[in-house]
Structures are given as structure tokens and as C-alpha cells.
C-alpha positions in Angstrom: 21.6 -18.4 1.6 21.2 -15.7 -0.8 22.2 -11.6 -0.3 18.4 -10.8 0.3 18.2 -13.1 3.6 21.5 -12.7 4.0 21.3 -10.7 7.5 19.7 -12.0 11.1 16.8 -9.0 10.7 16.0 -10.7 7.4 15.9 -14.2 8.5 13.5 -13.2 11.6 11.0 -11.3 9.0 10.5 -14.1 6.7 10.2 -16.2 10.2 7.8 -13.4 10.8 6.4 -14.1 7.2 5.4 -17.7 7.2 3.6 -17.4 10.9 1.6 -14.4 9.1 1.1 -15.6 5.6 1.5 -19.0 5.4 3.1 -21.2 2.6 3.3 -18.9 -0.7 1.5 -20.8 -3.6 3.2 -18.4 -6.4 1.2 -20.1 -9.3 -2.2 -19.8 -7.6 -1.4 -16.2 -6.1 -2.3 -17.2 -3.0 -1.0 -16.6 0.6 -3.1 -19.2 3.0 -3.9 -17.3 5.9 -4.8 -14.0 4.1 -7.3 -16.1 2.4 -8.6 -17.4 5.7 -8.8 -13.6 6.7 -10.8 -12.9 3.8 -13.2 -15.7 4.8 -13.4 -14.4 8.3 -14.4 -11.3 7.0 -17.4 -12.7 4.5 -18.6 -14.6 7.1 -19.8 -11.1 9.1 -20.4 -8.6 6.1 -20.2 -5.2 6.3 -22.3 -3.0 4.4 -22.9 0.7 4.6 -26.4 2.7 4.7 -25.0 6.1 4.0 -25.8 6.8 0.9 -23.4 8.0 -1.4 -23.4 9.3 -5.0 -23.0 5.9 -7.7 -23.6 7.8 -10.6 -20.9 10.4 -9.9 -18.4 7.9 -8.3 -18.6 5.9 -11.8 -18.5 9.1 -14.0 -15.1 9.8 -11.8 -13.7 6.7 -11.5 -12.4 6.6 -15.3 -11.0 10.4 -15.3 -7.2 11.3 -14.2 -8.7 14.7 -12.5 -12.1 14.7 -10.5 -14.9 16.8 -11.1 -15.4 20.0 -8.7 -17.6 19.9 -6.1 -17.7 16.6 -4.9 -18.2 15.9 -1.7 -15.6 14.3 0.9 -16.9 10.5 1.1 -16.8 10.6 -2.9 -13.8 11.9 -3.3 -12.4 9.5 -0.3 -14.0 6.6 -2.3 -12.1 7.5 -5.1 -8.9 8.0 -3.7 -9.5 4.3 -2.2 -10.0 2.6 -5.4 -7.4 4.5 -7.3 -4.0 4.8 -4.9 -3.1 1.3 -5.1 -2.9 2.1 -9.0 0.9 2.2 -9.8 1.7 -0.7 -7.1 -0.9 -2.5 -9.2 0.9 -1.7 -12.3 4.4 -2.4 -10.8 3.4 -5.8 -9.3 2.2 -6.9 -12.8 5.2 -5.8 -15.0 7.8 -7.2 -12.4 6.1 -11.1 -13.5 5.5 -9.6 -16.7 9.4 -8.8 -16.8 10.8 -12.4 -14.7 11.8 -9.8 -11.9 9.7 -12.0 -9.7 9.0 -15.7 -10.4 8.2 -18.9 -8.3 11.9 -19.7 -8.1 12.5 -15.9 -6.6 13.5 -15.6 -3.1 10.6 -16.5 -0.5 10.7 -13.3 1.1 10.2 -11.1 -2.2 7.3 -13.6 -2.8 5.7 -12.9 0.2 5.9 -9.4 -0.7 4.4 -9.8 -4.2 1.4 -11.5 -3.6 1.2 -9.4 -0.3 0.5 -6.5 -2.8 -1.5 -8.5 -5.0 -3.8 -8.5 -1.5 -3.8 -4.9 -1.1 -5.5 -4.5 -4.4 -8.3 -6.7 -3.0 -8.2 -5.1 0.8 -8.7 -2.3 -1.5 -12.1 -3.1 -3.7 -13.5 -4.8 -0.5 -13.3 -1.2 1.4 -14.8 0.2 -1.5 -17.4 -3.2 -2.1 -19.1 -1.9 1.5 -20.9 0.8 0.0 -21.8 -1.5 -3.4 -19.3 0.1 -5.8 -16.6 -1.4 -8.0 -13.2 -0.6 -8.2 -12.0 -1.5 -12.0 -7.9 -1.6 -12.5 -6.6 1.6 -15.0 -2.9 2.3 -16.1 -1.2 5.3 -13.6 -0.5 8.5 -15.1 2.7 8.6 -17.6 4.7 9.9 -15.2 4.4 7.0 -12.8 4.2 4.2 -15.5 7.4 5.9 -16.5 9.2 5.1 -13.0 7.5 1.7 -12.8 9.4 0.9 -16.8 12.6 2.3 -15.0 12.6 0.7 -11.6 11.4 -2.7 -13.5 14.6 -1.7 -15.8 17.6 -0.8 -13.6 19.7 -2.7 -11.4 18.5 -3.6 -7.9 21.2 -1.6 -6.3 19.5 1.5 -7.7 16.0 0.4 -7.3 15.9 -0.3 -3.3 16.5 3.6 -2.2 13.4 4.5 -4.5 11.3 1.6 -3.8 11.8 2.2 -0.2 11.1 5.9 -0.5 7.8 5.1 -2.3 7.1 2.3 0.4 7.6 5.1 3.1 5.1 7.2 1.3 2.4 4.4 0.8 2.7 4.1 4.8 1.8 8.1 5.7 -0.8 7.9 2.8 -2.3 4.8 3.4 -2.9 6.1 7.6 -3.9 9.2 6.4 -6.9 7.9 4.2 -7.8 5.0 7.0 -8.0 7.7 9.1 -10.3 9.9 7.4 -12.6 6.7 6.2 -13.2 6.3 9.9 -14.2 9.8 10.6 -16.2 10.1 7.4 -18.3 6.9 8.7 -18.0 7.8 12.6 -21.9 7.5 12.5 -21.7 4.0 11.3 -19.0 2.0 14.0 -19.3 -1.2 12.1 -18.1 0.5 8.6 -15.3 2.9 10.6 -14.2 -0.6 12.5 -13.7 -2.4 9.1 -12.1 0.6 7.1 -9.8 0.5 10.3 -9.3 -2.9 10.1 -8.5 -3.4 6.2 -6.5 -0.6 6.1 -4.5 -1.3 8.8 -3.8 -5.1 7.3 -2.0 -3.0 4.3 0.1 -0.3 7.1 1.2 -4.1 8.8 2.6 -4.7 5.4 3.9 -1.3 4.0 5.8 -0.5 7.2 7.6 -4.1 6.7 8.1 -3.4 3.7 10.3 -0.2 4.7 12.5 -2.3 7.0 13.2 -5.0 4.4 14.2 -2.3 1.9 16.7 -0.7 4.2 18.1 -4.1 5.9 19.0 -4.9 1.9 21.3 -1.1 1.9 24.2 0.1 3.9 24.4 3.3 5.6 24.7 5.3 2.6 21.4 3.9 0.4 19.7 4.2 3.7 20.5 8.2 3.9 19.6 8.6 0.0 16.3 6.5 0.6 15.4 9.2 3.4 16.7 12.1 1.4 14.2 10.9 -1.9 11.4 10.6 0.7 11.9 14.0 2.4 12.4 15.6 -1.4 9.7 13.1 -3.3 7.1 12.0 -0.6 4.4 14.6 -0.6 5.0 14.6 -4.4 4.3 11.5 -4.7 0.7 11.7 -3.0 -0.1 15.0 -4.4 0.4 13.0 -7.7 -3.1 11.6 -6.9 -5.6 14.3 -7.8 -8.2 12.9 -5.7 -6.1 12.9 -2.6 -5.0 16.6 -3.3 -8.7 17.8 -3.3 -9.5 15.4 -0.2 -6.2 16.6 2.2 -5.4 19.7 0.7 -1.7 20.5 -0.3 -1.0 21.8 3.3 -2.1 18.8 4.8 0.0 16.7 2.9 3.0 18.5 3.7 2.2 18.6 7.1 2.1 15.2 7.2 4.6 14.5 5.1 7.1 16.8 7.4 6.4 15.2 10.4 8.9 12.4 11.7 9.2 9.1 10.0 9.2 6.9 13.2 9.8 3.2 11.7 10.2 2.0 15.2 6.7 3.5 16.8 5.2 2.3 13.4 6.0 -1.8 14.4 5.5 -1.1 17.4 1.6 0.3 16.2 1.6 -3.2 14.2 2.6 -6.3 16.5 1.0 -9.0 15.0 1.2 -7.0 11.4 4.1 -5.9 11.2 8.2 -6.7 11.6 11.1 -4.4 10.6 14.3 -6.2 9.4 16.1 -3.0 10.0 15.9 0.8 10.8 16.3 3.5 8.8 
């Protein structure tokens, strides 16, 4: 059995895994029973009648920094199609780079293609008020992290992985939540953002349990220390999300406990922890 699945909280989450995703078909990309989600979900489409500005959303969607003075459900839009940007980026240079191939353990499969989805979870929130997301490098200072994390050895990687992982799971809530009270007047729309978001919280908040059941006591106090010193750095990295939140707000949220074990708990069927942090 190999290091990664090495411990009983491992073995249990990619137990957890296989009832959730199914068999992973590596060369195809494919996790089963996400694609029968994604079925599900075509069969009732959702599709908003708020209208929303295309033309600026398009004329946005290209630059690093928005424009001023657009409104809140532009600029939450936005923020949707690009924060999944860099794990976009990573995902691709870590098959680019043999980090992960078809031979790799199954759980870090799983949580490749799992990422793959959120791209897609991603341009379907997006596809319900009939705009595209297209896929853009991060800014240099991310790609930069990616090159390194792709570059170093694992044993340095997992406290910064799992500090970005913690990260994507207080952003990620905080932009599902404000989707749903940006479309409060639509319930179908707010039910779906809920939804779709929530399938990507399922997986980041496993995510953070796998990372710290791979570290000792020590790499799990540096992964919380990078998160307490990096988190809200990392989101106010994203312009869009600084000028939606505000830099308070993103502190505030930021400062607040990181409860792994109220998170599962928020998750049953979506999410497992391997261990605590």
C-alpha cells in the first residue's frame, strides 16, 4: 500500500471516493457519477431572466483588473469564471509535468479530475445567465507558485497546497453565498448556484483533510500558520473578488475559525476528512 493511503483516515476517504465518484477513467477524464450529476442537471435547466450586462462582462473577462463601476452581479460573474484560474493552471501542468498519471495513486486521481469538474461546475454557474467562461493564464505571481509547487518535493508542497485548499474553501462559501443573495428574487437560480457551489465546498474541504492526514504534527502547524499569514492574500489576489467583498470583508472572513470538523459535518454526502488539522 503506498505512503499516500498509508493511514486508516485515508483508506476510508478513497472508500468515501469510489461510493462518490465512481471508477476514475484517467484517459477519458471522467469520474462516472459526476457525469451522471451533470446529466441530472441538463435534464431540468436552469436559466436566469435577470438581465445582466454581456457586453461589459466580455470587455472584463480578458483584463487582470476590472473596470470601475460595475455592478455587483457583474463583478460576481466575473469572479465566478475567473477564481478557479490557477487550480486550472496547476491541474494542467501537474499532467503536463508526470506529477499525475494514470498509474498515480487512485486517491490523487480522484482529486485531479475532481478539479478538472470544478472548472465545468464553474462555466455551468456562469452558462445560466448565457455567458462563457474562456480558460486565461493566472497572474505571474501565481503561475510562479504553480512552476514551484509542480517543482519541489512533495514534502514541501503538502503545507502550501493545503493552505491554498483551505483558502479555496472560505472563498468558494463566500461567493456561493453572495450568488444566492444576488439571485434571492429568482429561487431556482439561488437553488442551483447553491447547489453547484456546494458540489466544489464537498470537495475542497476533503481536500484539506487529505492534505493534513499526509503531514505530522509539525507540517500541519506550518499549513495553518501559511493560511493565517497567506489566506486573505491569496483571495485579495483576485481583483474582482476585492472590489465584490471589500478588503475588510475578506479579513473578516479570513480571521474567523477554520472549523474542518463543522465543515464535514456541513457536507455529509460531499464531503470526508482523512484527518484534522
Amino acid at each position: 500500500m503506498s505512503a499516500m493511503r498509508g493511514s486508516d483516515g485515508t483508506c476510508r476517504y478513497l472508500e468515501f471516493l469510489a461510493a462518490r465518484d465512481g471508477e476514475p477513467d484517467f484517459a477519458r477524464h471522467v469520474l462516472p457519477r459526476r457525469e451522471a450529476f451533470f446529466e441530472a442537471l441538463a435534464r431540468v435547466p436552469v436559466r436566469s431572466r435577470v438581465p445582466v450586462d454581456r457586453d461589459a462582462y466580455l470587455r472584463n473577462l480578458a483584463r487582470h483588473r476590472p473596470a470601475r463601476g460595475l455592478d455587483e452581479r457583474t463583478l460576481w460573474l466575473l469572479a465566478t469564471a475567473k477564481t478557479n484560474q490557477s487550480e486550472r493552471f496547476g491541474v494542467g501542468l501537474a499532467e503536463l509535468y508526470g506529477r499525475v498519471t494514470a498509474a498515480s495513486d487512485p486517491i490523487a486521481l480522484h482529486v485531479q479530475l475532481q478539479e478538472t469538474y470544478h472548472t465545468r461546475i464553474l462555466a455551468d454557474v456562469v452558462a445560466m445567465f448565457g455567458l462563457p467562461v474562456h480558460a486565461f493564464p493566472p497572474p505571474l505571481l501565481a503561475r510562479t507558485l504553480i512552476y514551484w509547487l509542480i517543482s519541489v518535493p512533495r514534502r514541501w508542497q503538502l503545507p502550501v497546497v493545503g493552505c491554498a485548499e483551505m483558502a479555496g474553501c472560505v472563498l468558494f462559501r463566500a461567493l456561493r453565498d453572495r450568488g444566492v443573495a444576488l439571485f434571492a428574487g429568482e429561487p431556482d437560480v439561488a437553488e442551483r448556484i447553491w447547489m453547484l457551489y456546494d458540489e466544489i465546498l464537498g470537495d475542497e474541504v476533503s481536500h484539506v483533510g487529505f492534505v493534513a492526514a499526509q503531514l505530522g504534527r509539525r507540517g500541519r502547524a506550518l499549513m495553518r500558520g501559511l493560511y493565517r499569514v497567506l489566506g486573505a492574500r491569496l483571495a485579495a489576489g483576485m481583483p474582482e473578488v476585492v472590489r465584490l467583498f471589500g478588503r475588510p470583508e475578506l479579513r473578516r472572513r479570513f480571521r474567523a475559525p477554520f472549523r474542518l470538523d463543522a465543515m464535514v459535518a456541513e457536507f455529509p454526502r460531499l464531503a470526508f476528512a482523512a484527518a484534522t488539522i
